[in-house]
Backbone bond lengths (Angstrom), bond angles and torsions (degrees), N, CA, C in turn:
res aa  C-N    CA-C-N  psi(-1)  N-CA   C-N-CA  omega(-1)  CA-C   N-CA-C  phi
1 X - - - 1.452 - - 1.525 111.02 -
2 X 1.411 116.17 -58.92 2.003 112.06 163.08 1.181 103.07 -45.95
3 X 1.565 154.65 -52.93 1.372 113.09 -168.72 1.321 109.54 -89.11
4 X 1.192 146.22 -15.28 1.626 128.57 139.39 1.217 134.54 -16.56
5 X 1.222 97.75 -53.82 1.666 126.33 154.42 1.497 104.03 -3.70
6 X 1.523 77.61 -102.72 1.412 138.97 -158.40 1.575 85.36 -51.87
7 X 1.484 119.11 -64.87 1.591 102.55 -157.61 1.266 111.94 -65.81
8 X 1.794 112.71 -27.96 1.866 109.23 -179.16 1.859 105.64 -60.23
9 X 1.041 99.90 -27.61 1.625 98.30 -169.55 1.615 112.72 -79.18
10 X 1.328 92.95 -28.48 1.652 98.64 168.19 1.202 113.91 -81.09
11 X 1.181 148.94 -50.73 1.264 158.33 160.85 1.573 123.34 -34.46
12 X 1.267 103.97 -49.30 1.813 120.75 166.67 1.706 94.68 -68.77
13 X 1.280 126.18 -75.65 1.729 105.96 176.20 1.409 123.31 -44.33
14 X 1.216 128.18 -34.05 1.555 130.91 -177.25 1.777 97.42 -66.15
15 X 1.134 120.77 -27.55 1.170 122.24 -154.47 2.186 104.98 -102.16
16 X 1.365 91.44 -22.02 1.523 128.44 -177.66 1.781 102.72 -62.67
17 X 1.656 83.91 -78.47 1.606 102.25 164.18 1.584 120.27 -39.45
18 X 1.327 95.73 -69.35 1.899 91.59 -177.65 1.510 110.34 -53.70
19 X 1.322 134.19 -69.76 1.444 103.33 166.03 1.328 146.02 -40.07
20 X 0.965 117.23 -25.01 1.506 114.96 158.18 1.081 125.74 -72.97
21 X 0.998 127.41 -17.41 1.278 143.48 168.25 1.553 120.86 -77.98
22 X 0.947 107.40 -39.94 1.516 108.56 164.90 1.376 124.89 -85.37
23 X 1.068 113.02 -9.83 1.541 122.64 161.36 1.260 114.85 -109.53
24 X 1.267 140.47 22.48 1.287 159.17 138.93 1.625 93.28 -76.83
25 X 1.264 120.69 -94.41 1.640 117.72 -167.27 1.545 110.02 -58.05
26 X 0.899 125.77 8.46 1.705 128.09 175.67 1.486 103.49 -90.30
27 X 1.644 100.08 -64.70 1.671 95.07 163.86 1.196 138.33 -49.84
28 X 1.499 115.53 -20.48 1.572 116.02 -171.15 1.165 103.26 -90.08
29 X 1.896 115.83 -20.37 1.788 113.47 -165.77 1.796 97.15 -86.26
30 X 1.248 107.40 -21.49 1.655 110.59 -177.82 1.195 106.74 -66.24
31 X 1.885 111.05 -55.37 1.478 106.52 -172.12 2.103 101.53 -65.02
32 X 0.834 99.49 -67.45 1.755 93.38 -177.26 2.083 107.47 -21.41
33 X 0.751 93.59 -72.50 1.683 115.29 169.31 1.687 98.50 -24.02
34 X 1.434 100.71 -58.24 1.752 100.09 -172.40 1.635 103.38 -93.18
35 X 0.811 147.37 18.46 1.569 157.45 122.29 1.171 118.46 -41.75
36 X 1.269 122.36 -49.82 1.233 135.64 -125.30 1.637 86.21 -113.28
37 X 1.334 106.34 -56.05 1.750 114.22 155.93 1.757 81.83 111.97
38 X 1.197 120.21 21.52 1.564 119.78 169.87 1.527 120.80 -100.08
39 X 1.692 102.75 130.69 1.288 113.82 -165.74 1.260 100.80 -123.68
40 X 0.864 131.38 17.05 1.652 135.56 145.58 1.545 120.02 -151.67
41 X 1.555 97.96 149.91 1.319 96.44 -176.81 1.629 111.86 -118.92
42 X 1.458 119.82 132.77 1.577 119.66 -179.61 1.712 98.67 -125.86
43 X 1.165 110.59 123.77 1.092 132.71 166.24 1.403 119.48 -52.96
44 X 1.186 132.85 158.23 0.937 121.67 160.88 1.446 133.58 -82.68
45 X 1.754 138.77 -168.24 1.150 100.24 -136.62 2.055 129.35 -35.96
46 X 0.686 107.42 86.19 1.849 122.91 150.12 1.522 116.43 -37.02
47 X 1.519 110.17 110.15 1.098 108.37 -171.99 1.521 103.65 -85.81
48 X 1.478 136.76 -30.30 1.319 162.35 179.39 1.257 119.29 -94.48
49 X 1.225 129.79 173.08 1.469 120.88 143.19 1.421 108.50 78.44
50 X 1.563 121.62 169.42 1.285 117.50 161.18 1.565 136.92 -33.73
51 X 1.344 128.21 135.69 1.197 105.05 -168.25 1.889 88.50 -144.22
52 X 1.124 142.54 174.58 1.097 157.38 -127.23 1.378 103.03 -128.41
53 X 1.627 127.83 105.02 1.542 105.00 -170.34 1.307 117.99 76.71
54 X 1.488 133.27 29.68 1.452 132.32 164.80 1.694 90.71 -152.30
55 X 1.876 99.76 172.45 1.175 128.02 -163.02 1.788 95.67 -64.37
56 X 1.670 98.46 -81.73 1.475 113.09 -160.23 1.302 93.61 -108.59
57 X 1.296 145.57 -7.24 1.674 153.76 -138.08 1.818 108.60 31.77
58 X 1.379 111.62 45.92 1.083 99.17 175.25 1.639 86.95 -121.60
59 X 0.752 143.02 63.56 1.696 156.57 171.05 1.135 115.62 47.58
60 X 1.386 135.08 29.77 1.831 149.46 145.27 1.480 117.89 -73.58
């Protein structure tokens, strides 16, 4: 029954941690993002999607 315990309590913090954590670095990539004054992001070469120097980036 203690390591039942023990592992739900570890498991609920492991699980504690990772969300916060991802909404820690979510916020920091938004604020950077709004610094930056960029409202879209294109990768480099982009196989899809917007692309830099084309119509629709679908190869027209």
């Amino acid at each position: 029954m203690v390591f039942l315990t023990i592992g739900l309590m570890v498991g609920i913090a492991t699980i504690v941690t990772l969300v916060t954590l991802t909404r820690s670095m979510s916020s920091d990539i938004e604020r950077k993002m709004d610094e930056f004054g960029a409202n879209i992001l294109v990768p480099p070469f982009a196989k899809w999607g917007i692309k830099p120097g084309t119509g629709s980036g679908y190869g027209d």
